[in-house]
matplotlib code that plots the C-alpha trace (Angstrom):
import matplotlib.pyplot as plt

x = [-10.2, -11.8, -14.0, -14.4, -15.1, -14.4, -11.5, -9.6, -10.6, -7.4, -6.4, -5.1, -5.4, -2.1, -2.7, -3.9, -7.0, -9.3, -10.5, -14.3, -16.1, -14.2, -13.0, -12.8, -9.6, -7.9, -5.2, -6.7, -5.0, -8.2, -9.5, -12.6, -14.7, -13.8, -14.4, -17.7, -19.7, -18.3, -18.4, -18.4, -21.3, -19.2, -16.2, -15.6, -15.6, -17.2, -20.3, -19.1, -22.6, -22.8, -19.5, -21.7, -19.8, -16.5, -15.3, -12.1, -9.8, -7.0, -4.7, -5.8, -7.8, -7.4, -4.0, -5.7, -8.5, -10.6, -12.5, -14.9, -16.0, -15.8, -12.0, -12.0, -11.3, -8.4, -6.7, -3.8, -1.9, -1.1, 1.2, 1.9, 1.9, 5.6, 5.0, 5.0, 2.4, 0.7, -2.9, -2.7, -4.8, -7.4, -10.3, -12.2, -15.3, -16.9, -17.8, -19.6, -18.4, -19.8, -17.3, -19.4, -21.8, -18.7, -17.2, -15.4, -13.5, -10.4, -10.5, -9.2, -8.6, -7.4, -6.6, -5.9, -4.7, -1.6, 0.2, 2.2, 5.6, 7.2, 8.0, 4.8, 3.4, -0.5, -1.2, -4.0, -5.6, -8.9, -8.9, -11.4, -11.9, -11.9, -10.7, -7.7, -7.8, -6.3, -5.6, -7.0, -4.0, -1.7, -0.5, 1.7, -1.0, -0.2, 2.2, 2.1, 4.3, 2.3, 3.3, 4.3, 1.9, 0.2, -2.0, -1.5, -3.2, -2.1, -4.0, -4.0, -5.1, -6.4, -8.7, -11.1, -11.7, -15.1, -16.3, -17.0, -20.9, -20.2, -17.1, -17.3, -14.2, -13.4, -11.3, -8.5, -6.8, -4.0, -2.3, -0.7, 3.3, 3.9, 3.3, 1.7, -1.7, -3.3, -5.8, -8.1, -10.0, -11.1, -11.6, -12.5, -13.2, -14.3, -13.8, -12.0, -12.9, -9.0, -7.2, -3.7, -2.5, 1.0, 1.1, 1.2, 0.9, -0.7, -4.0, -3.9, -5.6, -6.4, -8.1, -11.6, -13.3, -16.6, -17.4, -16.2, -17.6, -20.3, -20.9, -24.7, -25.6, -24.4, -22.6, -19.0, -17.8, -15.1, -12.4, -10.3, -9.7, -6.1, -4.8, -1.5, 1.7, 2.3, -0.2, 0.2, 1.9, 5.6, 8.3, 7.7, 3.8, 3.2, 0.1, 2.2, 4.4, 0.7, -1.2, 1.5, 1.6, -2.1, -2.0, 0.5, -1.8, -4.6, -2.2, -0.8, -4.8, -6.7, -9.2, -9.6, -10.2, -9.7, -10.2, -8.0, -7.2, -4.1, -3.6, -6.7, -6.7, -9.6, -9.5, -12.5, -14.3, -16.4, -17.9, -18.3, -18.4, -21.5, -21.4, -18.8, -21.1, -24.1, -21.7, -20.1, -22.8, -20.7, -19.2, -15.9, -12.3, -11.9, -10.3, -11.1, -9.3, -10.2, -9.6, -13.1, -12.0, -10.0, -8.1, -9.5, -12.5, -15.3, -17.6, -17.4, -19.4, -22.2, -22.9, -20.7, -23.5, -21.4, -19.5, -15.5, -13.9, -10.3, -7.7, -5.0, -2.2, 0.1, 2.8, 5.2, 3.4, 6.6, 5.1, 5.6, 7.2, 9.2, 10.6, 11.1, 13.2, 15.9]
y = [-174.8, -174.8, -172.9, -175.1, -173.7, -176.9, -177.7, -181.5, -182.4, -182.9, -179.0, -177.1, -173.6, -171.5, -168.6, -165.4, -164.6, -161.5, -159.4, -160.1, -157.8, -156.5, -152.7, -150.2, -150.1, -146.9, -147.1, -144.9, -142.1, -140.3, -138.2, -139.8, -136.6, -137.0, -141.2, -142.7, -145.1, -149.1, -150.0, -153.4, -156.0, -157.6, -156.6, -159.4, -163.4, -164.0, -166.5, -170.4, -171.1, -167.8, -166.5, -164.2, -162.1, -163.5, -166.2, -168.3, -169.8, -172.9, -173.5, -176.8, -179.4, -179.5, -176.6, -174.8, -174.8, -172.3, -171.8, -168.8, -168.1, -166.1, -165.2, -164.1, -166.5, -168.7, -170.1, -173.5, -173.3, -176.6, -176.8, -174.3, -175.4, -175.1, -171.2, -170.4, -167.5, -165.2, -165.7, -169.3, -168.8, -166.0, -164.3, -162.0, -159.8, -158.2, -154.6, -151.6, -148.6, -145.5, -142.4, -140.1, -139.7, -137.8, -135.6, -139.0, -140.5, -141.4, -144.5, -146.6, -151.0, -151.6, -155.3, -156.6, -159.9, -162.0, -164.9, -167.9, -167.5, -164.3, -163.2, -164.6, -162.0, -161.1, -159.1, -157.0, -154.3, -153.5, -154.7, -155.3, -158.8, -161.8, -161.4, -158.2, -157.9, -154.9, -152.2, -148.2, -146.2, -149.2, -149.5, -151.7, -154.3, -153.4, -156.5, -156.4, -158.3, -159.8, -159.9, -163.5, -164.1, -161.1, -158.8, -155.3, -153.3, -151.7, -149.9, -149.2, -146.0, -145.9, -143.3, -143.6, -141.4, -139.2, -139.6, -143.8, -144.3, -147.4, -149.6, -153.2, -154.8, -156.7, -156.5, -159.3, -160.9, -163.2, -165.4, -168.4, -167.3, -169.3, -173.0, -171.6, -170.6, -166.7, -164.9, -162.2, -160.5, -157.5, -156.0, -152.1, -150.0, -146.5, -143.7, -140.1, -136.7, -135.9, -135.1, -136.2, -138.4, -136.5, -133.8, -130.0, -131.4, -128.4, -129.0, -129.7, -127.0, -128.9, -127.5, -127.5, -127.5, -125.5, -122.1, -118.6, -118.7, -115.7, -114.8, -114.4, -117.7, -120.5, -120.5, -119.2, -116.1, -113.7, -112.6, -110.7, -109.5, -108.7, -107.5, -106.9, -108.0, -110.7, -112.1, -111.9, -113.9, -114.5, -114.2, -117.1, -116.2, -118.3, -118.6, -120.7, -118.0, -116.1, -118.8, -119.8, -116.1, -116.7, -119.6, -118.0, -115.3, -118.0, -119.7, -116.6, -114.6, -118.0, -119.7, -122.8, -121.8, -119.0, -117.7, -117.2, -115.0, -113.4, -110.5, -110.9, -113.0, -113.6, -115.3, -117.4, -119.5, -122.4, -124.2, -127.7, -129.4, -128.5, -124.6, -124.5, -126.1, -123.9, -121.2, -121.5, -119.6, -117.1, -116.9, -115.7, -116.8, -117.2, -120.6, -122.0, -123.8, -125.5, -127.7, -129.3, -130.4, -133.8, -134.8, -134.8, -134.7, -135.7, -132.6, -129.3, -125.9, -124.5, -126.1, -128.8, -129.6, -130.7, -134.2, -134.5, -137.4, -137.1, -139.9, -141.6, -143.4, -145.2, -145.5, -148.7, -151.5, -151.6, -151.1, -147.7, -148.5, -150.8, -147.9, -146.1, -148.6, -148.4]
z = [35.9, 39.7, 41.3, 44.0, 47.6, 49.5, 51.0, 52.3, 55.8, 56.3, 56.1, 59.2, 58.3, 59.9, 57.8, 59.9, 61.1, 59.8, 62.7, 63.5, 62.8, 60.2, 60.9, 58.1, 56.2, 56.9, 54.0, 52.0, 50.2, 49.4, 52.4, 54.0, 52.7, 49.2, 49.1, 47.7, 49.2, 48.3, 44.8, 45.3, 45.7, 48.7, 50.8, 52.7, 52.6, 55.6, 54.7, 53.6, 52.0, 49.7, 48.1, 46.5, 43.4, 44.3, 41.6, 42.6, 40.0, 40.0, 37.0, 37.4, 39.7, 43.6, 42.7, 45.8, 48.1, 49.1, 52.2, 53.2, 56.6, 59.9, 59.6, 56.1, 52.8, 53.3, 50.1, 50.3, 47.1, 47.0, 43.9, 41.3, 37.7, 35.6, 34.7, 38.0, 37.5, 40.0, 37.6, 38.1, 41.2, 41.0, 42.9, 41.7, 41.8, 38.8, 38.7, 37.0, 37.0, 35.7, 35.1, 33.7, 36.5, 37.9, 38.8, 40.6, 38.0, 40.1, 42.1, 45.0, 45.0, 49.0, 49.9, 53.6, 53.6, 55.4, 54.7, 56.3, 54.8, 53.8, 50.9, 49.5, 47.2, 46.5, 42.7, 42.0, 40.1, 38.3, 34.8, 31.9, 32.2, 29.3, 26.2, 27.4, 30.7, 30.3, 33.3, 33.2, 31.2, 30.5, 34.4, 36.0, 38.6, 42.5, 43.8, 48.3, 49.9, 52.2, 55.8, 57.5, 60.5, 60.5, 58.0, 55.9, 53.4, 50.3, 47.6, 44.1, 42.6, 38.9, 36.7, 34.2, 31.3, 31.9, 28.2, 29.3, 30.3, 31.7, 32.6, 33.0, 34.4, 37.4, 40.8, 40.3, 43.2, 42.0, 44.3, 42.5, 42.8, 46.3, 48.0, 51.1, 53.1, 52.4, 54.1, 52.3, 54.3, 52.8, 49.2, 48.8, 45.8, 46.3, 43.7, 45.1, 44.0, 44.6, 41.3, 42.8, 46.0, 46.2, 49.1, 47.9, 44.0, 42.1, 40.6, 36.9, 34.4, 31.3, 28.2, 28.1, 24.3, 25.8, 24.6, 26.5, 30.2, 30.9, 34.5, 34.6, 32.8, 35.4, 39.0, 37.5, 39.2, 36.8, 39.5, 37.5, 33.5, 32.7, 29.8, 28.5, 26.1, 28.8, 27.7, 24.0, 21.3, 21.7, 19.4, 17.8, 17.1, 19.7, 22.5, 24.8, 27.1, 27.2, 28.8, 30.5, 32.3, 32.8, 34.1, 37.0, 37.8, 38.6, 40.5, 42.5, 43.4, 42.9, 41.3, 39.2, 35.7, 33.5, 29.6, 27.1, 24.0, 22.6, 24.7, 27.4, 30.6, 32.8, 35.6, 37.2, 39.6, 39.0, 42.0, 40.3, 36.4, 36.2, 36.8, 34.3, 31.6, 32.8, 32.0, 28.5, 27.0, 25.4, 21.7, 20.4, 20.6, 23.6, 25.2, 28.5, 31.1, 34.1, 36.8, 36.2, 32.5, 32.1, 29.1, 25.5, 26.5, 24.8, 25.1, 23.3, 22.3, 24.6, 27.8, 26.5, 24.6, 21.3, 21.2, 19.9, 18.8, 19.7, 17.9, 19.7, 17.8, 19.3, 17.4, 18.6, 20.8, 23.9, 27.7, 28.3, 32.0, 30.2, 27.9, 30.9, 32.5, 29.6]

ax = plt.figure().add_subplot(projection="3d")
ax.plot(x, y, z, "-o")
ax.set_aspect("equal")
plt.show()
């Protein structure tokens, strides 16, 4: 392996140039009110004497050289090994991340970079690092064509699950696929209080494991209590056709969450996470659902006070993309 900064004198360096100063990359999906501040301990590549948190990698000995200065960090692949692998020349930055200081859970990798030839391709992602380096929910790493003489940026959105305290992984930059010159020039992580990058995508509801909301014990407003057979058990004994009529009526006057039993709908508003959990104070049947719950979570009872411990099995060990594809 290398790590080796230096590169031959005899190097002329054709790849493009990062603009100086660097400008803020605008390929964000996230609106600019909803990102964080950086996540990363360094965006750019711009000193040659202190790399800093960015680690470089070679498949083997003098397979690529890497030099960091004013115009960014400029990588020669000089040979690629027999695999012809994308890993076989790496950078990377590794990264803390902590979820459950939410209510930002879903987050934002953006790469600039350019190369010499077309068709030369650049793969990254936020993974967990040595021994799995596995990727948030099993997904596919970003792979951006980079552009021939000149520089773009593409992204890569992933989420975390709010029950993790901390998650220690690393931003990967892989680079080995092609004989040619790269430029990096800039590396951004920010996390997004957005819960979906398509336009006019409806907000998920999820089920939320907290006890019945009361109005006078946190921020949560009640807008409305319905009651009716809508709402009530189906045929079938059901609850489904009854919260799914619920669920319509918040959609149609509003809202973000609202409580459920056979028969009674009531429809609420909870300014943030945590005037929901001030509020489920009450007892009774009653199920709650909100846009400020994720998946299985990990919190139950009053003020979310109690800790679940959902179980996953997976059942067959095949990609699920890959599943997809046939």
């Amino acid at each position: 392996n290398s790590t080796t900064t230096t590169t031959k004198p005899n190097v002329v360096w054709k790849s493009p140039a990062c603009p100086v100063p660097a400008m803020p990359l605008a390929a964000f999906s996230c609106s600019g009110d909803d990102l964080s501040e950086e996540l990363l301990g360094r965006t750019s590549f711009s000193n040659p004497d202190a790399k800093g948190p960015w680690e470089t990698h070679a498949w083997k000995a003098g397979a690529a050289q890497f030099s960091f200065g004013p115009e960014g960090l400029r990588v020669a692949v000089e040979f690629l090994s027999s695999a012809k692998q994308l890993y076989d020349v790496t950078v990377t930055q590794k990264v803390d991340l902590h979820p459950a200081e939410g209510p930002l859970r879903q987050y934002e990798l953006c790469v600039q970079a350019g190369a010499v030839k077309a068709g030369t391709k650049l793969r990254f992602a936020f993974d967990s690092g040595d021994p799995l380096y596995a990727v948030p929910d099993m997904q596919e790493r970003h792979v951006m064509d980079l552009k021939a003489g000149g520089l773009s940026t593409e992204c890569f959105h992933f989420g975390l699950d709010l029950a993790l305290q901390n998650y220690s992984g690393r931003v990967s930059l892989e680079l080995g696929g092609t004989e040619t010159q790269l430029s990096l020039c800039q590396v951004s992580l920010r996390s997004c209080r957005q819960t979906s990058y398509l336009d006019g995508a409806l907000d998920a509801v999820r089920r939320c494991y907290v006890s019945p909301l009361q109005a006078a014990a946190g921020g949560c407003s009640r807008d409305a209590a319905l009651a009716g057979d809508e709402f009530g058990l189906n045929s079938l004994g059901q609850e489904t056709d009854g919260k799914q009529a619920c669920l319509e009526r918040l959609r149609r006057f509003g809202g973000n969450s609202f409580s459920f039993s056979p028969g009674r709908c009531e429809l609420w508003t909870c300014p943030s996470r945590e005037a929901l959990l001030a509020s489920a104070s009450g007892s009774g049947d009653q199920q709650v659902y909100s846009q400020h719950c994720d998946y299985q979570e990990n919190v139950a009872g009053q003020h979310g006070a109690e800790r679940r411990t959902p179980v996953f099995v997976k059942l067959w060990e095949w990609n699920f993309n890959d599943i997809a594809r046939e």
